[in-house]
N, C-alpha and C positions, 0 to 999 in steps of 0.2 A: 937259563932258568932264572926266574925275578926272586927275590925273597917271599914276595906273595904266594905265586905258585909254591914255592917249598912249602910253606906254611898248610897252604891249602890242602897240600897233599900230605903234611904231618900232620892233618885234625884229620882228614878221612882216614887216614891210617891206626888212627886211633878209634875213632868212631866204628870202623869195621872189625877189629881187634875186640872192642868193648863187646861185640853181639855173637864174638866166638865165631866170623866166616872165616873164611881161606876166601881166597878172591875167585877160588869156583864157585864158592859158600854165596858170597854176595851177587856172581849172575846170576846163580839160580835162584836166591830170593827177589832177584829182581826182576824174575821171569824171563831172562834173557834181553833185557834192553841194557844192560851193563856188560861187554864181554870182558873175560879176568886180566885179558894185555892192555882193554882201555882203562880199568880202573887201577891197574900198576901202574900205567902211565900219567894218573891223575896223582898218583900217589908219592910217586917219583919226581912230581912235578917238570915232565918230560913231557907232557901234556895239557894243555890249557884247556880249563873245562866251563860249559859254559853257564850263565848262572841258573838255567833251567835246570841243565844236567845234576846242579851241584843241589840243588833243591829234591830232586826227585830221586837222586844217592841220598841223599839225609834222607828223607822218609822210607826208603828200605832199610837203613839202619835206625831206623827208629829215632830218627833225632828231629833238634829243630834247626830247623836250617838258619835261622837266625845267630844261633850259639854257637853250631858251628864256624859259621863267619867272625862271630866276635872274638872266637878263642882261636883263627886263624889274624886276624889284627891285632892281637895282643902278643904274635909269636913273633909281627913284623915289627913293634917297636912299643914291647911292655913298657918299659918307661916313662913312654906320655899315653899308656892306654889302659894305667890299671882304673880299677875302680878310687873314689875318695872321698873321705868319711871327711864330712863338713861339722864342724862344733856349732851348733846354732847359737851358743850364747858368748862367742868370738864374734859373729859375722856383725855384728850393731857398731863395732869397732871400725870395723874397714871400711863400712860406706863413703866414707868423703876421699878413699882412695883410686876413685876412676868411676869410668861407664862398664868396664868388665866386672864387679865387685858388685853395681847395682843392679846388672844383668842375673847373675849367681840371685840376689837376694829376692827378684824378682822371679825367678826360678823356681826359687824354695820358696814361696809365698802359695805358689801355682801345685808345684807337687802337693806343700804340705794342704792344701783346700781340695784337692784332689781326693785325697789319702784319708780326708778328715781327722789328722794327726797333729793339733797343736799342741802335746805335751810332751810329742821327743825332744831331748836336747841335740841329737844328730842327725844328718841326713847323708845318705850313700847317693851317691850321684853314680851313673855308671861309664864306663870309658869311654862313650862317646857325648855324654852331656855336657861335657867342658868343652867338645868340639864347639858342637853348637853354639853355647853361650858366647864362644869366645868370634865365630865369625857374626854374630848378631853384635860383637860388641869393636869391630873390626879390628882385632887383634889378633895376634899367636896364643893358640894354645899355652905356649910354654910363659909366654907372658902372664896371662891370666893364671895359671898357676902360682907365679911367683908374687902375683899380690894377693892369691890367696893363704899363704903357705902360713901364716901367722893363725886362720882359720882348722886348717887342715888338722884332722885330730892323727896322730898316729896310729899305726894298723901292724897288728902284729906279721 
């Protein structure tokens, strides 16, 4: 069993728990394309599920399949995958600190035009937008992190 699979199978565990099935509960709402020994086995992560499977269980539980994926990545290594609250009026500071620092500010330039939001002083980036930043900026995540950590606002 990988930590992913466990993961995976500790969000649909919870995901089917949240909608009040028993795992007969969830074949039947899923009209029988889920049987309750494949979805204990998904759950168990004794079973590898695939990413169709795992799309089409989320929309019998009502979810989105996106969150649940993210809140299965965040089970396999929270600590480079929470979310992080940027100070925008720190970030003017760190530019002459690399190409990952003008990547972020480049980022926040793009959301905040997006958003049409030039008067927060924050910005929530989500656990996977440091990824990205950080391989357009061909670094470690964890690197990029650590030149932003001056920026980083604290989060209860």
């Amino acid at each position: 069993m990988t930590d992913l699979s466990a993961a995976v199978g500790n969000v649909l565990r919870r995901a089917r728990q949240r909608r009040g099935f028993t795992l007969q509960g969830a074949s039947d709402a899923s009209g029988g394309r889920f049987k309750p020994s494949a979805v204990g086995g998904y759950e168990r992560g004794e079973r590898e599920i695939s990413l169709q499977r795992f799309c089409d269980l989320a929309e019998v539980y009502g979810a989105s399949p996106d969150r649940l994926l993210a809140e299965a990545l965040d089970l396999t290594s929270p600590e480079e995958r929470q979310e992080v609250v940027i100070d925008l009026t720190r970030l003017p500071s760190l530019e002459q600190t690399g190409e990952g620092v003008l990547r972020v500010a480049e980022f926040v330039h793009d959301v905040r035009a997006r958003r049409g939001d030039f008067l927060g002083e924050v910005l929530t980036l989500r656990s996977g937008d440091l990824d990205e930043i950080a391989r357009a900026a061909s670094m470690r995540t964890t690197t990029l992190r650590r030149l932003l950590t001056p920026a980083i606002r604290s989060t209860p």
